[in-house]
C-alpha positions as CSV (number, residue, x, y, z in Angstrom):
1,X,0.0,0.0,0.0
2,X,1.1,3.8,-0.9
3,X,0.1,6.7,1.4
4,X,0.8,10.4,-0.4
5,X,3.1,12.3,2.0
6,X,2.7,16.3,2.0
7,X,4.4,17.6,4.8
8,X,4.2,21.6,6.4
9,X,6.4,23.7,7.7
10,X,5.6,25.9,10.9
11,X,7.1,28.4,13.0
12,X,9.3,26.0,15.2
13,X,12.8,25.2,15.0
14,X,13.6,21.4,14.4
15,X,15.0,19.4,17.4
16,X,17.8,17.0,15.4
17,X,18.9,20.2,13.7
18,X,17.6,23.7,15.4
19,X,19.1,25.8,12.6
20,X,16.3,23.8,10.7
21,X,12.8,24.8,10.0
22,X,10.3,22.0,11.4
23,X,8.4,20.3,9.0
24,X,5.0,18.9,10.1
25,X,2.6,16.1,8.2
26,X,-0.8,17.8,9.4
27,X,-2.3,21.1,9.0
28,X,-5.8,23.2,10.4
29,X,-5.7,26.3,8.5
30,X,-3.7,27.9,10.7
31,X,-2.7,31.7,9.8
32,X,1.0,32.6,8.8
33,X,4.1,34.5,9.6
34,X,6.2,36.1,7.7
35,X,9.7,34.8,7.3
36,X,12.7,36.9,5.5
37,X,15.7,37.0,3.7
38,X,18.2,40.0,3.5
39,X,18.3,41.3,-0.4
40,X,19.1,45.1,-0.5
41,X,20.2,45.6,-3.7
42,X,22.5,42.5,-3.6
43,X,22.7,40.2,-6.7
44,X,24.1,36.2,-7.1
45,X,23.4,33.6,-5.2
46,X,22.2,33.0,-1.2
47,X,20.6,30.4,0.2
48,X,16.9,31.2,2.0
49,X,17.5,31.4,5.7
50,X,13.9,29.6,7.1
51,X,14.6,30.6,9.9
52,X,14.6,34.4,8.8
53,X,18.5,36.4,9.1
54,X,19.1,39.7,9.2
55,X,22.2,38.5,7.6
56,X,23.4,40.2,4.5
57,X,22.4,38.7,0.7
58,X,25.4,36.1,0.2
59,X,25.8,37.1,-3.4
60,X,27.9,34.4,-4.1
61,X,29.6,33.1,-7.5
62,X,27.8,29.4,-7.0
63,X,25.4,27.3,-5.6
64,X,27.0,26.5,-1.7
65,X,26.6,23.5,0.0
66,X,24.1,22.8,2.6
67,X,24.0,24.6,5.8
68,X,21.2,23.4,8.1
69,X,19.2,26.5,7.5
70,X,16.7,24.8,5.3
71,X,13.5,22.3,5.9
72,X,14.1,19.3,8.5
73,X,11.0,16.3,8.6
74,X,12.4,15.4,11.7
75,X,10.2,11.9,12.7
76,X,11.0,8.5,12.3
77,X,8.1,8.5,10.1
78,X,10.7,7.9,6.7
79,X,13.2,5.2,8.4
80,X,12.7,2.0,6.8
81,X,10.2,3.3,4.1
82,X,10.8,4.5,0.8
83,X,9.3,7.2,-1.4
84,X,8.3,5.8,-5.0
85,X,9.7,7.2,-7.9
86,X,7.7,9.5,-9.6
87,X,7.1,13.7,-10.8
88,X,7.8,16.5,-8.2
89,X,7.0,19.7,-8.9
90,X,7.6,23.0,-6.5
91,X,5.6,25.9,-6.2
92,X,7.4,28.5,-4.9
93,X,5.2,31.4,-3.3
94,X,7.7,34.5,-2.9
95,X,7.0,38.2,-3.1
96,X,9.5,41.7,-1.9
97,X,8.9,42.6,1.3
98,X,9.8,46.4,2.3
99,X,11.5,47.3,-0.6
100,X,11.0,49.0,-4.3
101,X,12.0,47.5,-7.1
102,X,11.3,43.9,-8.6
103,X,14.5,41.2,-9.0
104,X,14.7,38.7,-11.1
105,X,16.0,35.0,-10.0
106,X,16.4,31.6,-10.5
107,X,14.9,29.3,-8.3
108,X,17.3,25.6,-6.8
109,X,14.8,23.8,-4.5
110,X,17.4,20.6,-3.7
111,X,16.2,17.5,-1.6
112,X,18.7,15.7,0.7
113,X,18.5,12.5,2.9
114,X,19.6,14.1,6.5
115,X,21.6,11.8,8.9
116,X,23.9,13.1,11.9
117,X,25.2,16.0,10.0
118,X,25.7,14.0,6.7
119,X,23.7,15.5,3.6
120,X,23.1,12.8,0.9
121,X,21.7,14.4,-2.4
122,X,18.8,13.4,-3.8
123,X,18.2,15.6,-6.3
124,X,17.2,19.3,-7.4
125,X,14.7,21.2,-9.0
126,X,15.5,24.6,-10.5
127,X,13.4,27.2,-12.9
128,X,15.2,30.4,-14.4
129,X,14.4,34.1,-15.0
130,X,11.6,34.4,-12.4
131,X,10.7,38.0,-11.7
132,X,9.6,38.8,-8.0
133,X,7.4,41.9,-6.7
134,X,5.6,43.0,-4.1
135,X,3.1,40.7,-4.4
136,X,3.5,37.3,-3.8
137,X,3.2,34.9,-6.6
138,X,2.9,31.2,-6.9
139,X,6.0,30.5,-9.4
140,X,5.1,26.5,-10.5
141,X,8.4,24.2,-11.5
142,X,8.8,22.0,-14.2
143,X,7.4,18.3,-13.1
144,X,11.2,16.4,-12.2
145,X,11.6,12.7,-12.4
146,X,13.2,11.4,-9.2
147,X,13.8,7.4,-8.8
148,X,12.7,5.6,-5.6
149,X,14.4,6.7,-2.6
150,X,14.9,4.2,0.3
151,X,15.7,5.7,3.9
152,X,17.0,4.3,6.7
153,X,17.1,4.5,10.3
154,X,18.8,8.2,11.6
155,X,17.6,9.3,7.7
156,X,15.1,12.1,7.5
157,X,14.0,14.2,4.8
158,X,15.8,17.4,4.1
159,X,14.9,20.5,1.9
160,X,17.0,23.4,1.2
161,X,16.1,26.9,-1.3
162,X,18.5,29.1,-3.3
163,X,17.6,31.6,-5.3
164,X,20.4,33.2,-7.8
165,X,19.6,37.0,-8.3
166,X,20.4,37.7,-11.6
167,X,18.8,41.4,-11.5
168,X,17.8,43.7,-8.6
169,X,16.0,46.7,-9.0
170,X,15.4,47.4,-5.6
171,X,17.4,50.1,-4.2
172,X,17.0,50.4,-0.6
173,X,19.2,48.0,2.0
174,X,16.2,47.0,3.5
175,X,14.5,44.9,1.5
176,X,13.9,41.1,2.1
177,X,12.8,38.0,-0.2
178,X,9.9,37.4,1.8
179,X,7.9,33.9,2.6
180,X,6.0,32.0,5.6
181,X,5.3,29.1,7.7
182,X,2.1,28.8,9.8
183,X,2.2,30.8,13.1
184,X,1.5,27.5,14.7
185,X,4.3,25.4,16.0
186,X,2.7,22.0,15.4
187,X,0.4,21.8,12.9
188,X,0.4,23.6,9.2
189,X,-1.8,25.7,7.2
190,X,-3.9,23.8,4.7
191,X,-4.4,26.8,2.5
192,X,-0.8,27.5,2.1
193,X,-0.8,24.4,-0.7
194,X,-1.1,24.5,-4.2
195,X,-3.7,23.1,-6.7
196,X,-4.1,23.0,-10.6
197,X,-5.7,20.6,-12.8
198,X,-4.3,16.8,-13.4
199,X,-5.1,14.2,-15.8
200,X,-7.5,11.6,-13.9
201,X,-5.0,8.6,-13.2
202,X,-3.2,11.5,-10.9
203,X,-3.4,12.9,-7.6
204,X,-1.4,15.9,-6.7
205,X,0.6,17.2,-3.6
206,X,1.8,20.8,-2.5
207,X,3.4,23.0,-1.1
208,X,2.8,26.7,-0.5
209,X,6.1,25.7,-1.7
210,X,4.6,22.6,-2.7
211,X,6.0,19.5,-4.1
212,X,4.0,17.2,-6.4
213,X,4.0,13.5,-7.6
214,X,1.9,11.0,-9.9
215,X,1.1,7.9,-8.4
216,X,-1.5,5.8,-9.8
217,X,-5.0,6.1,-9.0
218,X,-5.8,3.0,-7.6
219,X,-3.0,3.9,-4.7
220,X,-4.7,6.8,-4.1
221,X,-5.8,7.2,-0.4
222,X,-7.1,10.0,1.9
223,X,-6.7,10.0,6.0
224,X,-5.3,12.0,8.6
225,X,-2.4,12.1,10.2
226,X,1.3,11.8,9.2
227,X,3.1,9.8,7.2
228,X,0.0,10.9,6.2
229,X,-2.3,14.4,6.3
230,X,-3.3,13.5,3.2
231,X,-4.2,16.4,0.7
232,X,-4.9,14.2,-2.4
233,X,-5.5,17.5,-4.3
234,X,-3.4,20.0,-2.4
235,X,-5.2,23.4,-1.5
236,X,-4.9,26.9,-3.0
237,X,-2.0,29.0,-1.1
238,X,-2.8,32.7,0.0
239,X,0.1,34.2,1.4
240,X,3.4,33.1,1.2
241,X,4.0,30.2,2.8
242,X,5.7,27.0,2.4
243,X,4.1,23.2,2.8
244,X,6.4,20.7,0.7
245,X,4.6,17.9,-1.1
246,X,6.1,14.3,-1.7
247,X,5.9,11.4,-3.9
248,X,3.8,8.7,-2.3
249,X,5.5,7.0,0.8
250,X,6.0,3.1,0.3
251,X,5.5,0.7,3.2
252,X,8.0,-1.8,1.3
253,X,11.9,-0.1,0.8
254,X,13.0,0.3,-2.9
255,X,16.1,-0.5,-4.1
């Protein structure tokens, strides 16, 4: 048997790895906080702090490597379980916050397997020339293939964001790349996901950031709880925050 994973983040630091932002498998609609990033009128690439910084903009040359300041599913939930292989798809919801001028970036969303400090790629998703204001925007990825991924015990499921600002028009020091998590600590909000239309052997997952996969519809199941808060369609984000959708959880391990 399959069960979809979509998992949430909220405002709470994770335990294995408190530079980490929680991530959470159940959601109530909770309302959201805003959670920024130091731009200015910096260019390059920086990683988003989800924890917020008041840090300047990295502007580095490249892509780093991960730091611990991204997305941490930190449960036992994935040991001994695998994820099937399948589509995922991020939606990244993003706007300016106190500045005024647009930017234009490109989006990495990477996936890791997390294990005592140890980052083992999985893959990553990435979308160019994507122009940010002061609104916020749902910017949807290309659908990427990823193979079955089998975790094992001390694994957990890691997420990290970069963007790489390739124009800034903004040109006051204040301004932040601006997104949320749900004001709660435990649970996330269910109207920070994302839905659009799929073909009808499809279900869909989220993420305010969300993440989506394409099982088949005869594994497709609905119940509460996580491995498990199970939005078979998602839901429509409204501010900017992030709830990171998976590729079905397997009960049996891949290889």
């Amino acid at each position: 048997m399959t069960t979809p994973l979509t998992v949430y983040p909220v405002h709470a630091a994770a335990t294995t790895l408190t530079t980490a932002t929680l991530l959470v498998a159940t959601s109530s609609g909770t309302t959201g906080t805003g959670i920024d990033t130091a731009i200015g009128t910096a260019t390059g690439y920086s990683e988003i702090f989800t924890r917020g910084t008041s840090s300047a903009w990295q502007a580095l040359g490249a892509i780093g490597n991960p730091s611990g300041n991204g997305y941490l599913f930190d449960v036992t939930t994935l040991e001994g379980q695998g994820i099937l292989a399948g589509n995922w798809t991020p939606t990244i919801r993003a706007r300016i916050n106190t500045g005024n001028g647009n930017l234009t970036a490109d989006f990495y969303i990477r996936y890791w397997k997390y294990n005592g400090g140890t980052y083992t790629p999985i893959a990553t998703v990435s979308q160019t020339g994507n122009t940010l204001t002061s609104t916020s925007v749902n910017f949807t990825l290309a659908a990427t293939a990823l193979p079955p991924i089998v975790f094992g015990t001390g694994d957990k499921l890691y997420i990290d964001v970069w963007y790489n600002v390739t124009a800034n028009a903004n040109t006051l020091g204040t301004g932040t790349v601006r997104q949320d998590v749900a004001s709660s600590t435990t649970v996330g909000e269910t109207n920070e996901g994302y839905r659009d239309p799929l073909p009808p052997d499809h279900t869909r997952h989220a993420i305010g950031q969300g993440y989506q996969d394409a099982i088949p519809a005869h594994e497709r199941q609905s119940s509460q709880g996580h491995c498990c808060s199970l939005q078979i369609d998602g839901g429509e984000p409204i501010h900017t925050r992030r709830c990171h959708t998976l590729p079905a959880a397997s009960g049996q391990s891949e290889q």
